[in-house]
C-alpha positions, -999 to +999 in steps of 0.1 A: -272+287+228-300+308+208-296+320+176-266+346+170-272+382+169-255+405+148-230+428+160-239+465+166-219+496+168-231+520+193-224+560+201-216+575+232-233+602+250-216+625+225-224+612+197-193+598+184-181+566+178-172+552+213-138+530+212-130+520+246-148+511+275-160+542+298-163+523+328-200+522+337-208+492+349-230+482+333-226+450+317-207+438+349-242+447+367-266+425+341-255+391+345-221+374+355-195+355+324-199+322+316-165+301+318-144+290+287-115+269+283-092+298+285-102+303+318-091+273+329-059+286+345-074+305+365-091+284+383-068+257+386-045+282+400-073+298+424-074+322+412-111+322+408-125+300+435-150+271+435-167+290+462-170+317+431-187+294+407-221+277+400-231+254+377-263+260+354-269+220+346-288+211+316-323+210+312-322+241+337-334+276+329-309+302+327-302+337+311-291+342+274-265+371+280-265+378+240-307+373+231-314+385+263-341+355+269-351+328+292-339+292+278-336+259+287-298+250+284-289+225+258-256+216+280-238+222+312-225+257+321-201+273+346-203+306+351-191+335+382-219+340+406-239+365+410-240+386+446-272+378+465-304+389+451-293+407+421-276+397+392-247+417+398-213+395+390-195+390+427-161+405+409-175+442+404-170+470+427-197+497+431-174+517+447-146+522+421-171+504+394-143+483+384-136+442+381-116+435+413-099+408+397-097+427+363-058+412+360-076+376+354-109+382+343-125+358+319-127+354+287-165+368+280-156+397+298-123+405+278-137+398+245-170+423+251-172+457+241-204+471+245-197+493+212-186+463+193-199+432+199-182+412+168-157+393+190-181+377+216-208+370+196-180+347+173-169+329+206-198+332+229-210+294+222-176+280+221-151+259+241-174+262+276-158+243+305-180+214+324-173+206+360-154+174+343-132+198+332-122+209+364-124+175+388-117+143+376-146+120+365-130+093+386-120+110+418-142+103+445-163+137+448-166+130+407-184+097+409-206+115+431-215+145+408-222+114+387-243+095+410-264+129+418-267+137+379-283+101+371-311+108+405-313+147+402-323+143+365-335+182+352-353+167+322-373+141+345-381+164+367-396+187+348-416+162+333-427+153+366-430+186+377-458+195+348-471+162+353-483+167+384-493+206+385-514+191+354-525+159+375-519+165+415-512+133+416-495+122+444-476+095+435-457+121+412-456+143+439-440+115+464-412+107+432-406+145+437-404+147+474-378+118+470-361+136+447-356+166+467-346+146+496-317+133+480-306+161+470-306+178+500-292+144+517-259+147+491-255+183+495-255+180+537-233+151+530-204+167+516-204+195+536-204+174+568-175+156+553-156+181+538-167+214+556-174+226+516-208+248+518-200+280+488-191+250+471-222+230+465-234+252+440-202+244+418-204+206+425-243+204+425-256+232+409-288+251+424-306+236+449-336+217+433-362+234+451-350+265+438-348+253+406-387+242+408-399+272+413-388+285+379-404+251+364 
């Protein structure tokens, strides 16, 4: 995703060559890790909820962590949400600024160093996890991810979407509408059949008309 930086070697408030974290936050406070195979186990064995995930689907816009730019994503990511309005990773405590699941924290976030950022630069675009990697394709809830993918298309909708702010037509604007209703229809679906609501932005990824607003 982007092209690849180089990595940089950076000194501390005294000047010298820093070699360990000093536990400031700060890159716990910019944006949360994107998932990786690795972390896998983790969630499998809960210990990183679905209710702690979202999925960034692709055609979306999202946040390069590494050329600190806005994209639109080549593929699917998972990553650990963010606490509301900020982009503040859900895991980090302001009081002790420390991961509160530092034990099992993933991958991204045990390969960066701040002083050094060699190692995740080398993995950053590797071995990322899909939702397929984590529910089956055939299970039930998986045919409807699949069902909601072919109607909640990203890259038709934001050809629609400039379409019509170029156009105001309204027969774009009615494919849109009907968009958005479905969505909203699956979404109030599941969680009237399975009581899942933190979920949906795992299994569905943002809400449309949130996404729109960044089209």
């Amino acid at each position: 995703m982007g092209r690849r930086a180089r990595g940089v070697k950076e000194l501390d408030k005294k000047g010298l060559n820093q070699t360990q974290c000093q536990r400031c936050g700060t890159c716990c406070k910019k944006n949360p890790p994107t998932l990786h195979i690795e972390d896998l186990k983790y969630i499998k064995s809960g210990k990183i909820p679905f209710t702690h995930l979202i999925t960034f689907r692709k055609g979306e816009i999202a946040y390069d962590n590494i050329n600190k730019r806005i994209i639109y994503l080549e593929e699917e990511i998972i990553k650990i949400k963010s606490k509301n309005g900020c982009s503040e990773c859900i895991y980090f405590d302001n009081k002790t600024n420390l991961c509160s699941i530092y034990e099992y924290r993933p991958t991204e976030c045990r390969l960066l160093k701040c002083w050094d950022t060699d190692d995740i630069l080398k993995y950053y675009n590797k071995n990322r996890i899909k939702r397929f990697d984590i529910i089956p394709e055939s299970s039930a809830i998986g045919e409807i991810i699949k069902e909601h993918e072919k109607e909640v298309n990203l890259i038709n909708i934001k050809k629609l979407y400039s379409l019509y702010k170029k156009t105001k037509d309204l027969e774009i604007k009615e494919k849109l509408d009907r968009i958005i209703s479905y969505d909203k229809a699956i979404r109030e679906y599941i969680k009237e059949k399975t009581g899942a609501k933190e979920e949906l932005d795992f299994l569905f990824g943002r809400d449309i008309e949130v996404i729109l607003r960044y089209f």
